[in-house]
N, C-alpha and C positions, 0 to 999 in steps of 0.2 A: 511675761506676756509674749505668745510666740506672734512674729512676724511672719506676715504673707506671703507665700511662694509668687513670686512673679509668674504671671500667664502664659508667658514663652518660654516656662522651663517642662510647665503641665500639661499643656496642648502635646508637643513630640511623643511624648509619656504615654497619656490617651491614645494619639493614633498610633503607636505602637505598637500598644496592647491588643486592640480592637486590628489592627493587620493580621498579628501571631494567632489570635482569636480566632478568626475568621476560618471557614472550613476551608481542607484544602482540597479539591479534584483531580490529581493530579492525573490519573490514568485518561479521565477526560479532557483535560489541555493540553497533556503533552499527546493523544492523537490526535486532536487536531492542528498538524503543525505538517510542513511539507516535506519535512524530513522523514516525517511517517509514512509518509505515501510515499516516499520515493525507497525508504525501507522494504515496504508490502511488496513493492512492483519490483524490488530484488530478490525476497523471498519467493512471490510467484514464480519468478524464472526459474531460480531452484528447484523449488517444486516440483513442477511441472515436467521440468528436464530428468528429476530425479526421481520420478513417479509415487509423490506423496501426496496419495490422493485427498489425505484427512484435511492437507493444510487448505487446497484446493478447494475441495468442497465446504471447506470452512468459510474460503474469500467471497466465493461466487452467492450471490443472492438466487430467491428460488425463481425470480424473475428476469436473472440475467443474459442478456442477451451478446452475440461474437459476430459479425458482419468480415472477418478477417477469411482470407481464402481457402486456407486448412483448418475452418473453427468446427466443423462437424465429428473429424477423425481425431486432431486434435484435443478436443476437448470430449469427447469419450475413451480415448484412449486414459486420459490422466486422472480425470473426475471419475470413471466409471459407472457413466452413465447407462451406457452399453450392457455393463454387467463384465466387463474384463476389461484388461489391461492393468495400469496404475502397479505394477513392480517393481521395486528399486533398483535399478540398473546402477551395477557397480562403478563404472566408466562413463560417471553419468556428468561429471564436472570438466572433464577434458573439453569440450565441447561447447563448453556452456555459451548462450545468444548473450551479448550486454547492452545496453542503453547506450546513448549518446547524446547528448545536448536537449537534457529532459530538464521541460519546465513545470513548475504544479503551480494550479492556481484554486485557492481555496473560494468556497463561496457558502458560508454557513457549514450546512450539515453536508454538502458534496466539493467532490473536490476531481478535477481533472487533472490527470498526467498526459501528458504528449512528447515525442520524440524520434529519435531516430533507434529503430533497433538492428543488430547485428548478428545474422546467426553464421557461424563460421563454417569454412568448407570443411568437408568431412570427404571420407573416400568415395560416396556417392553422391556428393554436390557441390556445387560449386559456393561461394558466399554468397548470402542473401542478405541485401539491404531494404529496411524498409519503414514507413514512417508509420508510430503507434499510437494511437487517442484512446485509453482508459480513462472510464468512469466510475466514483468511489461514493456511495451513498452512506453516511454517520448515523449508524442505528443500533439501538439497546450495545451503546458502549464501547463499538470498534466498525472499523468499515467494513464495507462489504463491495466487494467491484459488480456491477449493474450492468455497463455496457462496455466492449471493447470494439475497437476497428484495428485492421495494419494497411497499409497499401504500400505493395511492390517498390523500389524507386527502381 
């Protein structure tokens, strides 16, 4: 005559099973996480510094908008909107702008980054600081940046 499993050995068992079971998403949880945007918004910089137009026009949604003071030249130069520019400058990491005291805050499918950015002096300028507000819209599977500001400090 077999005896009865006690119920709090078969409970853990089941939910165990049905955890492992369960599908997993991972490319969709782990972007939505703040470390992926604060990932994106180091790639952008790259990018962009380093005239990789594919990855750029890959971020930018077909609606995205730039309110930043060089967003016109800038982002035809890189994106190639224009129809030129976006070539990889060998010397293109010497220089690179970095972030500073960047916060992200998710909210569902969009997600803001805000900060300070730094773009370094160079032989024709001086340093420029200045504070950045990126917007990140979660669609068919990875972000897309939608709106950017910078303003001067």
């Amino acid at each position: 005559m077999k005896t009865p499993k006690p119920l709090f050995l078969t409970a853990p068992l089941l939910l165990t099973c049905l955890v492992l079971s369960a599908p997993v998403r991972a490319a969709d949880t782990d972007a939505r996480t703040a470390d992926t945007i604060l990932k994106i918004e180091h790639d952008w910089i790259v990018a962009s510094q380093c005239g990789n137009r594919a990855y750029v026009q890959g971020l930018l949604a077909d609606d995205y908008k730039d309110l930043s003071y060089d967003s016109p030249k800038a982002l035809a130069q890189v994106s190639g909107k224009d129809g030129g520019g976006g070539s990889a400058k060998p010397d293109c990491m010497q220089h690179l702008p970095h972030q500073e005291d960047v916060h992200v805050e998710l909210y569902g499918d969009t997600a803001v980054a805000s900060g300070t950015g730094v773009l370094p002096a160079n032989a024709t300028r001086p340093e420029r600081r200045f504070h950045f507000l990126d917007v990140y819209r979660y669609t068919g599977g990875h972000w897309q940046a939608v709106f950017s500001e910078d303003i001067s400090l």
